[in-house]
N, C-alpha and C positions, 0 to 999 in steps of 0.2 A: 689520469689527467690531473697536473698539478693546477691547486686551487687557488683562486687569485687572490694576492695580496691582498691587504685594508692599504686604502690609496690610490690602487691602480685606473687605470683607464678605462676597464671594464664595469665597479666599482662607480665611480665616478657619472658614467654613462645609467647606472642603473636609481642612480641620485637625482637625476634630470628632472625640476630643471631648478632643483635646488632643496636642500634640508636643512631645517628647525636645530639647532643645539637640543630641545628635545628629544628628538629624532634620533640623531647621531648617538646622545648616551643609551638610552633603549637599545636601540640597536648592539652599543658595544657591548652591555649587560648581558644580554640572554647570548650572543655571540661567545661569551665567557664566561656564560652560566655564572655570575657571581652574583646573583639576585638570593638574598637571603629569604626561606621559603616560612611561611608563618601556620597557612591553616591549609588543608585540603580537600575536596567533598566532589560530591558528584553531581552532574545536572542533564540527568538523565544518560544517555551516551556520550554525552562533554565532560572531559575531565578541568576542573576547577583550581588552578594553584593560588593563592595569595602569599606573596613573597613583597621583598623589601629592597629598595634601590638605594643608590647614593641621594635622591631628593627627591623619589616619589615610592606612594606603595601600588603596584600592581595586581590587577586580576587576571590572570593568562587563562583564556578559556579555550580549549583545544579539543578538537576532533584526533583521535589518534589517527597520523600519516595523511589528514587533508586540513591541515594549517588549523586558524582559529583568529582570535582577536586578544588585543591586551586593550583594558581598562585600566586607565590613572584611577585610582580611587581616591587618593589623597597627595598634593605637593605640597612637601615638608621638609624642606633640605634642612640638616644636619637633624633630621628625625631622629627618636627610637624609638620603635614599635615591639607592641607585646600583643599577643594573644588572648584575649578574653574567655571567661565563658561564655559563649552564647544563647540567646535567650530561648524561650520555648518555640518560637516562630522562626530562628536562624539558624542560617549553616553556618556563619561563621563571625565573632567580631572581634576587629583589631581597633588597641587604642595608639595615637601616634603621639607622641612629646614630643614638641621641638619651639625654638626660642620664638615661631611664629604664636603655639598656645599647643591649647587639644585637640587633636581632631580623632571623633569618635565614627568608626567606620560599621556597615552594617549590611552583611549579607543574607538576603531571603531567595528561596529559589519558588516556586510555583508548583503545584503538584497536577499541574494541566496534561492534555497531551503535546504543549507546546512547550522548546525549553525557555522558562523565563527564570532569568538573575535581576535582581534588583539591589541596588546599589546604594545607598543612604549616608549621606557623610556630614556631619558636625560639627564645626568649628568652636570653639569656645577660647577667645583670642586673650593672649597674656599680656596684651596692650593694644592702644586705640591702636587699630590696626589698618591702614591701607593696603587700596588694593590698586597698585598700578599695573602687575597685570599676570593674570594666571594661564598656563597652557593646556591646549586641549588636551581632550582625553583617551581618546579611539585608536588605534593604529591595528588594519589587518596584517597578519603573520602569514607563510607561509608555510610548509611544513618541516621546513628548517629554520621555526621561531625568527624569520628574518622580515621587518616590517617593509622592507624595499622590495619584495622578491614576489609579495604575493600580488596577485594580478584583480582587477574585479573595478565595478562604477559605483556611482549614485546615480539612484533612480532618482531621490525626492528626497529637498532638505527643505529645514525652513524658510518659509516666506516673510520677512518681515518679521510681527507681533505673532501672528500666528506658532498653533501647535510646533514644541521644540524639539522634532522629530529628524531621524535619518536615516532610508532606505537604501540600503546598500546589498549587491550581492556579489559575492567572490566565485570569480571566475577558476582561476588558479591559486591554488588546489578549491577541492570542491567542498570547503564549507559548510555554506549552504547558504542564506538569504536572510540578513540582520534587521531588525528595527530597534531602531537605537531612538530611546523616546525619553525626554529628559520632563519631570514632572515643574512645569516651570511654578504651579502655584506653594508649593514648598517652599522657594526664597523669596515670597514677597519681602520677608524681611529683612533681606539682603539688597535688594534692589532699591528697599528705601532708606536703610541707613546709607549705602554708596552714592543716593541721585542717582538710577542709573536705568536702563530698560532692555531686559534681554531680545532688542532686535535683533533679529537671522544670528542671533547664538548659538546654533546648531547648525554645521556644516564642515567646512574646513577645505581643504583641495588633496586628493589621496596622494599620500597613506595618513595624513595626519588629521583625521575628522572628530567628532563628536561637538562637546560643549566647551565653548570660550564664553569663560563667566565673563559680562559684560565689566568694563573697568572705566573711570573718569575719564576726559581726554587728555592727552597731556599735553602740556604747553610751559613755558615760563613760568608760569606761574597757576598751576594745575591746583582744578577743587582739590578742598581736604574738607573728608566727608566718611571718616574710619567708618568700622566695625568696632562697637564698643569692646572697653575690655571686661572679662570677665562674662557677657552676655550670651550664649550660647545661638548660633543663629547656622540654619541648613545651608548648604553651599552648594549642595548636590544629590539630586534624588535621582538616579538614571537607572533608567528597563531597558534588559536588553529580552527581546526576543526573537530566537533562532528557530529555521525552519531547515532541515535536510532536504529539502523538496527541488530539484531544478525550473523553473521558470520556463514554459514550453513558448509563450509566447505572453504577450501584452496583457492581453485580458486573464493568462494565468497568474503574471506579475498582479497585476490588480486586485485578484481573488487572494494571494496569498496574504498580499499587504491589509485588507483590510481583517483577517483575519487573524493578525499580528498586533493592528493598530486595538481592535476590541478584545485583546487579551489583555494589552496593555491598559488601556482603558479600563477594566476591570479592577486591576490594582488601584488604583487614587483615587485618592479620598474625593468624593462631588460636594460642589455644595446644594445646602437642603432646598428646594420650592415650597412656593409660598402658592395658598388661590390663590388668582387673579379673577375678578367681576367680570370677566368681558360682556357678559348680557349688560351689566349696568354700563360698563366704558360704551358697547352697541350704542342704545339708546343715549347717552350724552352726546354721541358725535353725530348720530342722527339729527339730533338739535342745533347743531352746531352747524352742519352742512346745510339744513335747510334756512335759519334766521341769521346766519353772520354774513354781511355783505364783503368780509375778507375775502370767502369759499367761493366762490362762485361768481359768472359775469355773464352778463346777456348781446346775443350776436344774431342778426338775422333774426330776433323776437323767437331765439330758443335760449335754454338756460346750459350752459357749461362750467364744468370745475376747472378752477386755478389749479395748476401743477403745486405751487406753494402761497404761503400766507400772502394774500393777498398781491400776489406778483408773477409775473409769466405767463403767455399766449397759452389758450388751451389749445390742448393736442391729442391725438387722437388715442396715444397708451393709458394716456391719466384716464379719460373717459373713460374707455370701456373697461379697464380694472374696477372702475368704481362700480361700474354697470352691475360687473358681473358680484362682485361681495354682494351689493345690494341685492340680487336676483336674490341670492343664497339663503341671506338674511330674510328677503319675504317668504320664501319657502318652510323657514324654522320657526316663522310667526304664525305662519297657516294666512296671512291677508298679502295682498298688496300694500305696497311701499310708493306713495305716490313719486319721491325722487326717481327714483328707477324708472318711472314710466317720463318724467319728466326729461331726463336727460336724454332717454333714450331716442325722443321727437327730433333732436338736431342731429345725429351721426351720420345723416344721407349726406352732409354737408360738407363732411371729409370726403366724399367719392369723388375719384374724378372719373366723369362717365368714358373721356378721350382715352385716358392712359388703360381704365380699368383697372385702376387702383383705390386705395385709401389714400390720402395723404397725410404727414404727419400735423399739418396746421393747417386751419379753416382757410378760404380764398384770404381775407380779409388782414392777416398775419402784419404786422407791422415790421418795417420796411429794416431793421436793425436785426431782421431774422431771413436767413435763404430760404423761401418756402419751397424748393426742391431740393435741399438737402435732408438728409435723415440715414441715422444710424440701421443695421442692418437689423439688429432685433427687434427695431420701432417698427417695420414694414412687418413684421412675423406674430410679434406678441398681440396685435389687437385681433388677429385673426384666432388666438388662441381662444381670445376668451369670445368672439364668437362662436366660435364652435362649441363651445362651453352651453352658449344659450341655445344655441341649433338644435343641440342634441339634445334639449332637455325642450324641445317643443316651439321653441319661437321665429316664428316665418318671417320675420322680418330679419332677424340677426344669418336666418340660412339663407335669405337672397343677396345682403351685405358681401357675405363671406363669401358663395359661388360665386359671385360678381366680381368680387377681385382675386378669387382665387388664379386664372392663367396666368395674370402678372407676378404674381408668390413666384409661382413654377419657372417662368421667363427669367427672373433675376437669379434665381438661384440656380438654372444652366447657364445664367450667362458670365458668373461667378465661379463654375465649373464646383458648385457645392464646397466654395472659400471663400466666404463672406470677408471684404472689407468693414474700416471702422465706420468710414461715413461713406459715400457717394449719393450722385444727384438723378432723384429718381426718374427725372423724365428722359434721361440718356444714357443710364448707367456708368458715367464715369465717375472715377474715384475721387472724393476730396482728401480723405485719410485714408493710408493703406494699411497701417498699423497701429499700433500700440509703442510703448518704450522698450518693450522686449520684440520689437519686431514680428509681433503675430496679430492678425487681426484677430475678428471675431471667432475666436475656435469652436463655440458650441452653440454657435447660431444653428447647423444643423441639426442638431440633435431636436430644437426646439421648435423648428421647420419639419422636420421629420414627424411631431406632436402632430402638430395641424394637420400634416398629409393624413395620418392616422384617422383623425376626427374626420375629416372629407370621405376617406375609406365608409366608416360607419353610417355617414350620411348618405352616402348613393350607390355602397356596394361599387364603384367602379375603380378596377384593379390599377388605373395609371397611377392614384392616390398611393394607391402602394407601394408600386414600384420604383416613387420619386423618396418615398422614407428608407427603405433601402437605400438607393444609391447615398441621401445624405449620409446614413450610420456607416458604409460602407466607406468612404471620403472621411470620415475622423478619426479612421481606424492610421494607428502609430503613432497619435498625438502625446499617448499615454500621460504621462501628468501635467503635459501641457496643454490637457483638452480645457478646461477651465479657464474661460474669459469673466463670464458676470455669474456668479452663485447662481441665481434662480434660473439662469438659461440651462446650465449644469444638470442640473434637476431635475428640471425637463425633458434633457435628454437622456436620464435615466430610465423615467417614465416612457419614454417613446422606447426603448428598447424593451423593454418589460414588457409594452404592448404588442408589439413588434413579436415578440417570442409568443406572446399566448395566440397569434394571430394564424404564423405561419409552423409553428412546435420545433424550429431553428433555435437548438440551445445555446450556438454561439452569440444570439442577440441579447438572451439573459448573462451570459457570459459578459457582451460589451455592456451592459447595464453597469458591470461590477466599477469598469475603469471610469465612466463618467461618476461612479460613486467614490472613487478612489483618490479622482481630481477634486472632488466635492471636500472632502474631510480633508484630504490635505492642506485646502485652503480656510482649513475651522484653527479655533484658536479653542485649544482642550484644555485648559488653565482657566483660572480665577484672579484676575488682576486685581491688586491692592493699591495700582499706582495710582496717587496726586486724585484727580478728581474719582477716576475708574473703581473708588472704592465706596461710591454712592450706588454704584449699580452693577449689574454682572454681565458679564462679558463669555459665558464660560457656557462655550459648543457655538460659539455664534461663529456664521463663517464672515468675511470680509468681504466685500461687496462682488471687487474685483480682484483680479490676481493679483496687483499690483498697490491696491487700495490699501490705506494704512485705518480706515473706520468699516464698523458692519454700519448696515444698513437699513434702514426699515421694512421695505417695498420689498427685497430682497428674502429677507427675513421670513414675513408671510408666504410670500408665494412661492419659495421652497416648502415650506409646509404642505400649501395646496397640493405642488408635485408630488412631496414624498405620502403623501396619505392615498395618492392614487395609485402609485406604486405601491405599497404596504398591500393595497386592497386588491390591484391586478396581481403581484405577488403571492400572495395566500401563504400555505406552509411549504411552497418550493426552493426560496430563495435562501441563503446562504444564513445559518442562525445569527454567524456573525455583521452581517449585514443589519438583518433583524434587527440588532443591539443597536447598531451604530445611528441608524435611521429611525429607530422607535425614540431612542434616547434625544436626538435632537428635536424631534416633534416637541417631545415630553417639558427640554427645554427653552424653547422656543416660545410656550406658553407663559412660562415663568418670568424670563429676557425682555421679552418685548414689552411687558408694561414701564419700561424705566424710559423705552423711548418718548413717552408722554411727559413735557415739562413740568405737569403739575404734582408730575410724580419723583420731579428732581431738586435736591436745593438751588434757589434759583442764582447762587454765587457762581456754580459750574457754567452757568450757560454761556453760551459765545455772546461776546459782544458786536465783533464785527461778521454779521452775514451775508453772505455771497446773496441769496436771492431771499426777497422778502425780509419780513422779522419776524420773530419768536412772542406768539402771544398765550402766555398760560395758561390764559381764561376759556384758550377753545381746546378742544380735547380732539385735536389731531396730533399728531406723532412727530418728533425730528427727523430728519434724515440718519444723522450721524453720530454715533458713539465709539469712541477710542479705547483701546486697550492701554495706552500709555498714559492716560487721564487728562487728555487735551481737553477744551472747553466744550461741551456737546453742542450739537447744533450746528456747525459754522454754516455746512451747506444752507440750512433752511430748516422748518417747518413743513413738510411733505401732507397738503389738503389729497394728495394722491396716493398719500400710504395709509387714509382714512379707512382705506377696504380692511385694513388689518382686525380693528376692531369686530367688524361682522363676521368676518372669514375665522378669527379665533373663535368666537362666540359660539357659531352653529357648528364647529367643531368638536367643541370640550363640553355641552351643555345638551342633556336630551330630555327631551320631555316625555312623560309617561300619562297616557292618556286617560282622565278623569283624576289623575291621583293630585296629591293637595301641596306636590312638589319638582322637581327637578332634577336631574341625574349630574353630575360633573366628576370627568372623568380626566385625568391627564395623558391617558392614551387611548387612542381609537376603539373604541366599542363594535367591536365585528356585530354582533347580533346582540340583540332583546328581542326576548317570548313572553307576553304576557299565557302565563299558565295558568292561571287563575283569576280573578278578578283582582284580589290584593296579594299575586305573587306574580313577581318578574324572574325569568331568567337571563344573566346576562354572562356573555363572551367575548373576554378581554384576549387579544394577542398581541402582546407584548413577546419581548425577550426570557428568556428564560432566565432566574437567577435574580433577576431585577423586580422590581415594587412600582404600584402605581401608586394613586391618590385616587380613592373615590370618594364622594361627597354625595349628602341627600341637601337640597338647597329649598328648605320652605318657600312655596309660595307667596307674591303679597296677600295680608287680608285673609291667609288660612291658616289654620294651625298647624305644627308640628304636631305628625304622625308617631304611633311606638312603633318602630322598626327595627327590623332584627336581618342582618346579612349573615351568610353561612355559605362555606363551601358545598359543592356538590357532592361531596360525602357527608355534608349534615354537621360540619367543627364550623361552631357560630365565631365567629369573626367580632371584637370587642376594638368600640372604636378609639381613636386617638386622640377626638374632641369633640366638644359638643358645644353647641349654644343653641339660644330660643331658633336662632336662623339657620344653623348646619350644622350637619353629623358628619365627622370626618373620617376616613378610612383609610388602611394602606392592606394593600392586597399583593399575592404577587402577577407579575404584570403576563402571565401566561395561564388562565384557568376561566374557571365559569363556575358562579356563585348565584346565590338565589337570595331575594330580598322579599322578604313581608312584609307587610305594613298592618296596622288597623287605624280607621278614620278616626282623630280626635272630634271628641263630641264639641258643638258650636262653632264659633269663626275669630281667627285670629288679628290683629290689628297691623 
């Protein structure tokens, strides 16, 4: 059969429903084999060419006889490229000349069992150089090198600010399954000589995907905002990694993806953690929440927390999050916390005895508020953290909880397990059905599914069960569209994990992996340097909502909370790479979150104009909102409701050891302590493997520093990485069990 022209109609049709100048010359290149060939190497069973075009230099990585991918690694029309030696760590480096400048290219490959090429490109410009505008990078092949021919989707690209990722897998020919992960913290300095911010810069519409380096806008009269000359600045760090594996279904897309994404991950540089006080931030905002008449307001002669600084009806999620930090908090003190008991007097006053429910605002609600409207995770979340107190002994929070629990059940068959944005709770109809992308609440479920769990536990009775089922069952296919609000996410990670160790259904740990996979997709895996964003870090934090352009506070912690009880239902079953992914955002999230506190910001960044309340420095609660693109922090508010943060880090990172004349802090969960001896502890960390924690001996007030000696379980003494009169500092790796001595210093410290 004679093969069709270039032009023809067939040709044409396979163009549909239009192609890039890019496109076209690529294609007539490899079409004509005239791509001049530079270096060659192998990547694993992928064979690797770097060759040279009329205006760009290529990576063609290829499966022999099931297609493969081309990477732009550098546009430089009227180029010449030469071959380098490459360094001790490369397969291969080419330098480009052209009247743009240099650009110095640089290939690493991975010596994992996964294939990873990593990409690194240089510009060093022969003049101020603009950028109005550069094309993508990605194009899949087929196995006749032709980029229109090969068949295959996008699972998952960038969102917004978020991770500059693209999950893609080729159907025809069979490939296999890419993550194309582009390291965005690499061009901060690109980003800030251009003004510019790599939003959803990872994507494209197939066949033409990868990275469009962010460019000025243009208009009449368009910023000019070069690239200096002579300054050498990265333009492009991009990981590719390949998987031969086929995709059986959802949850194996998920498992593979995130197993891609933490190899990736692996490669880039993190930045370093810092302690964080949270015992001391604790107690500050204990202070804070008890004597600031911002915090708090009196209704019916009980006391309630303000949602923010001094502004907004209290409701019923602010409350018992706070409830419940604070329970937590009394338990790491060994006393009682009289706020906790305080607040806890008014919550009957949410119930409505008719509907048998919560409600989200007191009778009392003023008149500029629908008191039977409320979001679908506002009726779910407070029963969460009842159940929280239930389980841990308290009969008041498990008669709360029973009490409303038919109505939980009721909305969510009568939502048929598809929660809407808002509806009105006394009739279930809807006020908002979606979102902007047309979804409602996707992982309301999942976090409904929580609660039924906790209920299970409570009374042994299997209906609790059976109603967590149906919801996991009901967000199966969402796959990266499960993710509506992070911490719901989370949650429904947790709920499946529990779910699997309840019923020994490995397909629920299996759906664990995709709520984990919507999770990190909407993380932003970068270090922002932009405009204000270089006060504070942004980097593993995810974004509130799917659609949200800030993280969050509230969010923040209480994904922690989630992923620590996963970590802990999980044990050594779950997937190593998971392990990494979720140890390492804990690990972060300790670090991150202290910037949300204003007094920990220059006060130039803060919002001027706020949506609810104002920003008062002097109290040591939290912002709502921090931007990746260095917007003013704060706009939403001051969050007296993401106050729990501080407790909930606190009794997390901080352990106490019984009689000893100090404190343990730890930036990863602490599976076990054995006191073995009077002044020896054994402790086990499970972290990821491969990775470091920080451990820390934190003096007591009013006692002295102890001589302490830490050593592995083989007996190699571990020599620490700082010291002062107040903390001995450690880094360990984040998977073993060390033993710590101590001996009492003589007298008492100040």
């Amino acid at each position: 059969m004679k093969a069709d022209a270039p032009g023809s109609a067939v040709e044409a049709r396979r163009l549909e429903p239009g192609a890039s100048p890019y496109l076209l010359t690529l294609r007539k290149e490899l079409a004509e084999r005239s791509l001049r060939r530079l270096a060659v190497f192998q990547l694993g069973d992928l064979d690797v060419e770097v060759a040279q075009g009329t205006d760009s230099v290529w990576a063609l990585i290829r499966r022999p006889d099931r297609g493969g991918v081309a990477l732009r690694a550098a546009y430089a029309p009227q180029g010449t490229a030469r071959a380098l030696r490459p360094g001790k760590d490369e397969a291969a480096r080419i330098e480009v000349r052209s009247p743009i400048g240099v650009h110095a290219i640089s290939f690493r490959i991975g010596d994992t069992d996964l294939h990873r090429l990593r990409v690194t490109v240089d510009l060093t410009p022969s003049a101020p150089l603009l950028v109005p505008f550069l094309p993508r990078d990605l194009y899949p092949l087929d196995d006749k090198d032709d980029p229109a021919g090969a068949k295959g989707h996008v699972e998952a690209a960038q969102r917004g600010l978020n991770t500059g990722l693209l999950y893609l897998v080729m159907d025809e020919p069979g490939f296999g399954n890419l993550l194309y992960f582009q390291n965005l913290t690499a061009m901060n300095r690109y980003y800030a000589a251009t003004h510019t911010a790599p939003d959803g810069a990872v994507g494209g519409e197939w066949p033409e995907l990868g990275y469009l380096p962010p460019s000025p806008p243009q208009s009449g009269t368009p910023p000019v905002n070069p690239l200096p000359a002579g300054e050498t600045v990265t333009i492009s760090d991009a990981i590719l990694i390949v998987r031969d594996c086929p995709a059986k279904n959802e949850r194996d897309i998920a498992r593979l993806f995130l197993q891609q994404l933490s190899s990736a991950y692996a490669l880039i540089d993190k930045p370093e953690t810092e302690f964080r006080d949270w015992a001391g931030r604790a107690e500050r905002t204990l202070v804070d929440l008890m004597n600031s008449p911002k915090a708090t307001v009196r209704h019916y002669g009980h006391l309630y927390v303000h949602p923010y600084t001094d502004s907004e009806y209290p409701d019923i999620m602010v409350q018992l999050a706070l409830i419940a930090a604070l329970h937590d908090y009394a338990k790491w003190l060994g006393k009682p916390v009289a706020m906790e008991t305080e607040l806890k007097k008014g919550l009957g006053r949410f119930h409505d005895a008719k509907l048998g429910t919560l409600r989200r605002y007191l009778p009392n609600v003023g008149k500029d508020k629908d008191p039977d409207a409320v979001d679908s995770w506002y009726l779910y979340h407070p029963l969460l953290n009842l159940g929280r107190l239930a389980l841990d002994g308290d009969a008041e929070a498990r008669s709360l909880l029973l009490g409303s629990i038919d109505y939980a059940i009721k909305a969510a068959r009568h939502f048929d397990y598809r929660w809407p944005i808002q509806f009105k709770i006394d009739d279930f109809s809807i006020i908002t059905a979606t979102a902007n992308d047309d979804r409602g609440q996707t992982d309301v479920g999942g976090l409904y599914a929580y609660v039924m769990l906790q209920c299970f536990e409570l009374t042994d009775d299997k209906r609790y069960l059976d109603e967590a089922r149906a919801a996991i069952e009901v967000a199966k296919g969402m796959r990266f569209n499960l993710n509506y609000q992070a911490n719901l996410t989370a949650w429904g990670a947790a709920a499946c994990l529990r779910l699997w160790r309840i019923t020994a259904a490995s397909e629920h740990l299996e759906q664990s992996y995709v709520y984990l996979a919507s999770f990190f997709h909407n993380c932003e895996i970068w270090k922002s340097e932009i405009g204000a964003a270089r006060h504070y870090s942004n980097f593993l934090g995810a974004t509130c909502l799917q659609d949200a352009p800030y993280m969050a506070m509230y969010e923040c912690y209480d994904s922690f909370s989630a992923f620590e009880r996963y970590l802990r239902d999980g044990g050594p079953d779950i997937e190593p790479a998971v392990r990494t992914l979720v140890s390492e955002y804990c690990r972060y999230a300790l670090d991150r979150a202290w910037y949300y506190y204003p007094d920990a910001l220059p006060r130039k960044i803060l919002a001027a104009q706020i949506r609810n309340g104002h920003i008062d420095r002097s109290l040591s609660f939290p912002l709502e909102d921090l931007y990746p693109d260095g917007q003013p922090a704060g706009q939403v508010g001051q969050e007296v409701y993401g106050a729990g943060a501080a407790f909930t880090f606190a009794t997390r990172s901080q352990y106490w050891v019984e009689g000893a004349p100090f404190r343990l802090f730890c930036d990863h969960f602490i599976r076990q302590m054995e006191r073995t001896a009077e002044h020896v502890l054994s402790i086990q960390v499970e972290g990821a493997d491969g990775y470091e924690v920080d451990l820390s001996i934190l003096r007591l007030p009013r006692r002295r520093m102890p001589a302490v000696k830490l050593s592995s379980i083989d007996g190699d003494e571990v020599r620490p990485i700082g010291r002062s009169d107040r903390r001995i500092d450690y880094r360990v790796p984040a998977r073993g069990q060390f033993v710590l001595r101590w001996k009492p210093a003589k007298g008492r410290g100040s």
